[in-house]
N, C-alpha and C positions, 0 to 999 in steps of 0.2 A: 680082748676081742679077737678072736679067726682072725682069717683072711678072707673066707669062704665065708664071712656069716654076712652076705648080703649086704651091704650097708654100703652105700655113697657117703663119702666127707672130703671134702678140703680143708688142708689147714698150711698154717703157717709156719716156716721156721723160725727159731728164734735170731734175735738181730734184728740187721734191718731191710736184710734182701729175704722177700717173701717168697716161698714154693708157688707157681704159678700158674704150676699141673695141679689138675682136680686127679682123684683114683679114683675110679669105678670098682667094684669088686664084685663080680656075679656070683650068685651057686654055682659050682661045678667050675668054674674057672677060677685056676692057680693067679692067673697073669694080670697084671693093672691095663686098663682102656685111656690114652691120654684124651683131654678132651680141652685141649690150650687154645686152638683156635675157637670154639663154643665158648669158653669160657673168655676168651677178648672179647668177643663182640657184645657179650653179654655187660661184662664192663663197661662197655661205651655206651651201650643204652641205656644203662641205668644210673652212673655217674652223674650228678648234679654238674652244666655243664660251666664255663670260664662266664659265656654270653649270659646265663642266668642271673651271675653275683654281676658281672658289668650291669647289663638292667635293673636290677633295682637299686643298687648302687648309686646308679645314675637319675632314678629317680627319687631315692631318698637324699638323695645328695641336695637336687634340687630343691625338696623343701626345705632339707635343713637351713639350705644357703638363703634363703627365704627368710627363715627363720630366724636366722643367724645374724642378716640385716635388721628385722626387723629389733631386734635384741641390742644391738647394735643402736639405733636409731632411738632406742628409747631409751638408753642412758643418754644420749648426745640431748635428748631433746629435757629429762632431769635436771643433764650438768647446765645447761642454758639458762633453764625457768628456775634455778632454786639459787638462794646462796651456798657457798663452802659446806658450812655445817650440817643444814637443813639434805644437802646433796649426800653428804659424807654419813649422813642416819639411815639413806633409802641405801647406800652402799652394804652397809651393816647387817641390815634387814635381809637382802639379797645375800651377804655371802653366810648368814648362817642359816637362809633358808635354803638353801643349794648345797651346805654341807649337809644338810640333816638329811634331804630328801635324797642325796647321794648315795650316802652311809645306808641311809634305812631302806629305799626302796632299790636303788639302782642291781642288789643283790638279786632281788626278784624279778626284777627286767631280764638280768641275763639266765639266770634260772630255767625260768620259763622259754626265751628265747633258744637257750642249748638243748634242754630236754624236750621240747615238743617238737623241732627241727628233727631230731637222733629219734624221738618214739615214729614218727609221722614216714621216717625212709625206712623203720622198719616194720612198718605197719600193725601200730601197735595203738592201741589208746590212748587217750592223753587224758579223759577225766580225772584219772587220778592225780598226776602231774598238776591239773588246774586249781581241785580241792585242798592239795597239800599246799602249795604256792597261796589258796587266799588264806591256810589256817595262821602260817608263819605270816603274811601281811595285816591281817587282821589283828596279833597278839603284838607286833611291833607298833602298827599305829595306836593301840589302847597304852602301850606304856611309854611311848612320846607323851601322848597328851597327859597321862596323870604327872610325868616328872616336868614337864613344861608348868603346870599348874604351880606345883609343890615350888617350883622359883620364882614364880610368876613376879613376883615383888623386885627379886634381884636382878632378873632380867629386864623389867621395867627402867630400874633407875640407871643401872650400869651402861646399859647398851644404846635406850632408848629416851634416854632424858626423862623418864617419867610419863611418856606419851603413852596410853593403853593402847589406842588402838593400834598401835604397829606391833605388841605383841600379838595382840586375835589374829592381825597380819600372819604372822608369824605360821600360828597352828593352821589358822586356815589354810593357808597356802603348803604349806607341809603333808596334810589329810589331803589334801584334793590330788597332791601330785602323788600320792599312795596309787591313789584309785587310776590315775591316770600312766602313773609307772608299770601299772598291772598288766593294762592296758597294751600298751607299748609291747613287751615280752611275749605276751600271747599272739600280737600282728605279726612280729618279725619273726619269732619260732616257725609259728605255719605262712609264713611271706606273701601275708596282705598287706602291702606295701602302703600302697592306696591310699589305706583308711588308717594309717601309721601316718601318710604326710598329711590328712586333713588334720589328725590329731595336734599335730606339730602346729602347722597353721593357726586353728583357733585360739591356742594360748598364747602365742605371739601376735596375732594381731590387736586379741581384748586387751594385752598388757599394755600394749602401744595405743592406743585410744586415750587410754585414762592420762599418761604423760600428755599426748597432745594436746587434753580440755586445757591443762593446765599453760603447758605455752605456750599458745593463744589467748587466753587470760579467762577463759569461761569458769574456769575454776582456778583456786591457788592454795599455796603453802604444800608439803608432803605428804600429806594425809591424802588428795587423791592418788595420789599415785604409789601409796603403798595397798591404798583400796586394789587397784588394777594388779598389783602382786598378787592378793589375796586370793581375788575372784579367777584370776586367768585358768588357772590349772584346774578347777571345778566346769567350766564350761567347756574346757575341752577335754573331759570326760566325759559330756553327753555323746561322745563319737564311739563309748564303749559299747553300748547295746547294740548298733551295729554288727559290730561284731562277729555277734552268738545270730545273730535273727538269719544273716547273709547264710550260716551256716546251719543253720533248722533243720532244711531240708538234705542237706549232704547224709550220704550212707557211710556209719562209723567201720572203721576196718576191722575184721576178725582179731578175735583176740588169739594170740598162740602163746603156749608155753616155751619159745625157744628162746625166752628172756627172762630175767628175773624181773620182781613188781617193782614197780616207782614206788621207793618207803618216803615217808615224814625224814627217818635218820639220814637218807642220800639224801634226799633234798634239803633240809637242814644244815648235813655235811659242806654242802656245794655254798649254800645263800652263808654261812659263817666265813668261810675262804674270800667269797667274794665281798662282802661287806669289812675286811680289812683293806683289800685293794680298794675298793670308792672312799674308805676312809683316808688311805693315803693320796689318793689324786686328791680330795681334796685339800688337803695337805699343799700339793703342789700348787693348787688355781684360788685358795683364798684364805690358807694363815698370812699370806705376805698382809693384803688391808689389814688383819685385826692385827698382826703384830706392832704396824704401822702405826693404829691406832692408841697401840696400849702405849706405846713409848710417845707419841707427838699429837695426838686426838686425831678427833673425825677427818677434820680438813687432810689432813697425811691420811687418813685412810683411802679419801677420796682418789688423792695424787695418782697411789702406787695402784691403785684400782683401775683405773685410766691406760697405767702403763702395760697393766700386765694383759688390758683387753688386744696386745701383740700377738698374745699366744689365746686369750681365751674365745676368742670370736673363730682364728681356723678350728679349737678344737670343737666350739660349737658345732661349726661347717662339716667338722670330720667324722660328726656323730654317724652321719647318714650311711658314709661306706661301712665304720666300724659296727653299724646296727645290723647291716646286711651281710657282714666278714662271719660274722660271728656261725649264725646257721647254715650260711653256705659252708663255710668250712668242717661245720659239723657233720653236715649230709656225704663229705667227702670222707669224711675220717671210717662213718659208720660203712658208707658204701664197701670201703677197703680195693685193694688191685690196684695194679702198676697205674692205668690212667689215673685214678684218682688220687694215687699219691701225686705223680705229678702237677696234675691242675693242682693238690694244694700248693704245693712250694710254688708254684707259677702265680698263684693267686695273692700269696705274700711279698714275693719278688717284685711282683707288677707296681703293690700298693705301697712299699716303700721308694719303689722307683720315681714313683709320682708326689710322695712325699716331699724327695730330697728336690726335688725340681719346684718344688712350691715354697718351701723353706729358701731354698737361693734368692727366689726372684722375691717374696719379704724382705728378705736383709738386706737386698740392693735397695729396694724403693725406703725402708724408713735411714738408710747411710744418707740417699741423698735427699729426702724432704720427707722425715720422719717427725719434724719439732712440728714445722706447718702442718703438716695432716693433722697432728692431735691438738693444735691449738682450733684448726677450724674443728675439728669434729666435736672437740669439748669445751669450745671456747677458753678466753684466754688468763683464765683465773690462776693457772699452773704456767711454771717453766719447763720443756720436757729438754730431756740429755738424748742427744744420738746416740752416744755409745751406750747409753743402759738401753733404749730403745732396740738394738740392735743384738745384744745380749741377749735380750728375751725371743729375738724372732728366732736365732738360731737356738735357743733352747727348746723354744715349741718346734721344731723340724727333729731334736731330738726324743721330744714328748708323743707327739704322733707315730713317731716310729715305734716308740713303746708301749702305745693302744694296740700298735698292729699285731707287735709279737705276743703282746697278750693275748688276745683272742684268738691266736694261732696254738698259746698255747692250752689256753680254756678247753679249746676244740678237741685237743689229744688230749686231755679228761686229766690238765697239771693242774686243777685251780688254786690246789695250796702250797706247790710250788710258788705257784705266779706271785701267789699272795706274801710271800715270805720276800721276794725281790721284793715288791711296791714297799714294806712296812719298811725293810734294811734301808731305802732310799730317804723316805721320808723320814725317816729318822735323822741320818746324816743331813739334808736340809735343814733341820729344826738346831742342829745344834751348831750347824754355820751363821742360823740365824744368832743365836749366843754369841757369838766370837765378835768382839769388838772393830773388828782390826778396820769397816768400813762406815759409813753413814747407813743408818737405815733402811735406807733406796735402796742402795749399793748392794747392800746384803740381800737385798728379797730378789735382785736380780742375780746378781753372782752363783748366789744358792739354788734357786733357780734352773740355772744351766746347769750345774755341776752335779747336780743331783737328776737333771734329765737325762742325762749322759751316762751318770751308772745304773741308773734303770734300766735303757735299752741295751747295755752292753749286759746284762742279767738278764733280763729277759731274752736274747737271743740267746746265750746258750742254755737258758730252759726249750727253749724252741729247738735248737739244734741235737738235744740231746734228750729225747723225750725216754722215760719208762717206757719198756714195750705195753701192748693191751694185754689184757688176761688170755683172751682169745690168741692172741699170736704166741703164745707159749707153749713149749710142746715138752713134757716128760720125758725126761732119756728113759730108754728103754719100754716105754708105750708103745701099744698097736698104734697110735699116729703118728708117732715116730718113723715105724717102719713103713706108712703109707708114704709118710715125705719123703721117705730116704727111695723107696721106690717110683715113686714119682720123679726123682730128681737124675735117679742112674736113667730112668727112660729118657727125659729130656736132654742127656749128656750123649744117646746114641745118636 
């Protein structure tokens, strides 16, 4: 291309210090127009700002912590009303319905959350993005339920004593967090927060109900309260229609060709990278119970279950910042320009700064009455150890810091990057779990830590060392080349 053929563009140099001058190029004029000061301001007002991810942040946070109590509260109130075993089956039930729905939906949560965030700042459509997202969650939840069926028997006797209804538990509760994972992705992508914490809410408080009939005594045995697993995540899908209805009337934004289309294969692309990473956190938050279980029974499952609720109740709590990290960060990424690189790295800085202050003050309180908190919160059927206790808190301040840099690095578009640290990690855990050298307990916490700690050290220098974008790439010897190079000798006079 000329120099003289008309055309406006900015581009980037390659690396990581971006050209910062726009070139103008008129007919009839040889010479570039800087236009540095237009183009800051313009940055700043269009930057997704620090106080936006603070706000919902802080209001998703609050439900989660809601939530998170409430979750909280309904095991405690379980461990109370059941014996060991009976307790140690609802344990079961929850951590493989929490892997499945991890594995299978959590993909599509962020999916949906990254791409409608990045289509919506460049004002682009999202129908397609929403269509593709229910085709992959529709073909996943049809081939859960046929391979759940086809074991139907093995998972009866193995898992569940023989009990049926805690399998139907099972799928039910798995289908309904489909719809309600969908759910989720599409609030936090376009940042209806709102109607993301009511979401949260309803399944937390129906789940908590059903424990409670039971200990008060209006009902008994585990069967209602594997009912209240079932039914929770289906009633707080009635928050989805919502949704679509608040948005009927909204005018959809023009469509442009200055992007390529949302395919099935990027989207697919994205939901296989990230459904190895929820496979591995799960990994981290509940093979310890089954492993527990497969070597000492239920009642060990219950234990270690108990102990690791150290780490799994902040990451509950942590869900809320990391739901809202996610597309704010992305809004930053696509924005591009000097502010908005910095609010991102400001925006990661902040949230592990806050991490590591919340992990300290953990590990002080369960060193000095960590046995007593967990024998009142789960009564006194267990013995709990300080020092594994304390293990685990420090490895969840590990563990959250590597939610953070994950989404930091989702956001600069690494996902299978990311994905390749979570599987390396969880790997290395599972085969700590192997290695004799401790008790049981020992292992699910040791491994644990050790394995939190080389995630977040992976993941930060995925974060620290991201692939440039496509867009920031310039062809040697290109007409953008020589726009940058002249844009850049101008800014040097």
């Amino acid at each position: 291309m000329p120099l003289g053929a008309g055309v406006a563009r900015t581009k980037t140099a390659p690396g990581n210090a971006p050209w910062r001058g726009s070139v103008i190029v008129d007919e009839g004029r040889r010479g570039p127009t800087r236009q540095v000061a237009c183009r800051a301001m313009t940055e700043r007002r269009s930057s997704p700002g620090a106080g936006d991810y603070g706000r919902s942040a802080a209001l998703l946070g609050s439900a989660v912590g809601a939530a998170g109590l409430l979750t909280y509260l309904f095991f405690a109130l379980a461990s109370h009303a059941l014996d060991r075993d009976d307790y140690g089956r609802i344990v079961v039930l929850w951590s493989l319905m929490f892997v499945a729905i991890s594995v299978l939906f959590r993909p599509i949560e962020q999916l949906l959350s990254r791409t409608i965030a990045e289509l919506e700042i460049q004002k682009r459509p999202t129908g397609d993005a929403l269509r593709i997202a229910a085709q992959i969650q529709l073909a996943i939840g049809i081939a859960f339920t046929l391979v759940a069926l086809l074991f139907k028997g093995e998972l009866e006797r193995r898992l569940f004593d023989g009990d049926e209804l805690f399998f139907w538990a099972l799928v039910a509760s798995v289908l309904g967090f489909g719809v309600s994972f969908f759910a989720r992705g599409y609030l936090a992508g376009s940042g209806r927060f709102g109607l993301f914490a009511w979401l949260l809410l309803v399944d937390a408080i129906a789940r908590t109900l059903f424990a409670f009939v039971v200990a008060v005594g209006i009902a008994d045995g585990p069967d209602p309260i594997a009912l209240g697993i079932a039914i929770a995540p289906g009633l707080s899908a009635m928050v989805f229609p919502l949704a679509f209805r608040a948005r009927s009337d909204a005018v959809p934004p023009p469509a442009t060709d200055a992007h390529p289309e949302f395919t099935l294969a990027e989207g697919s692309g994205f939901a296989a990278a990230i459904l190895l990473v929820m496979l591995s956190e799960q990994v981290f938050l509940n093979s310890g119970p089954l492993f527990a279980r497969a070597e000492l029974g239920a009642a060990a499952a219950g234990f270690i279950f108990n102990v690791l609720m150290v780490a799994r109740a902040p990451v509950v709590l942590f869900q809320g910042a990391a739901t809202s990290l996610l597309p704010h960060l992305t809004r930053l990424r696509s924005t591009g320009g000097k502010s908005s690189d910095d609010a991102f790295r400001q925006s990661v800085r902040v949230t592990l700064a806050a991490i590591a202050g919340f992990c300290a003050m953990t590990t002080a309180i369960v060193l000095a009455a960590g046995p007593t908190l967990m024998e009142a919160a789960f009564g006194n059927k267990f013995t709990y150890d300080r020092a594994g206790l304390a293990i685990v808190a420090i490895g969840m301040g590990f563990f959250l810091a590597a939610t953070t840099l994950n989404q930091a690095a989702l956001a600069q578009g690494q996902a299978r990057r990311a994905s390749l640290c979570w599987a390396a990690s969880a790997a290395a855990m599972l085969l700590f779990y192997a290695f004799p050298a401790f008790d049981v307990f020992r292992r699910v916490e040791v491994g644990f830590l050790g394995a939190a700690t080389l995630l977040a050290l992976l993941l930060y220098l995925t974060y620290r060392r991201p692939k440039p974008r496509n867009e920031d790439t310039i062809e040697a010897g290109s007409p953008h080349e020589v726009e940058a190079r002249l844009a850049s000798a101008e800014k040097a006079i």
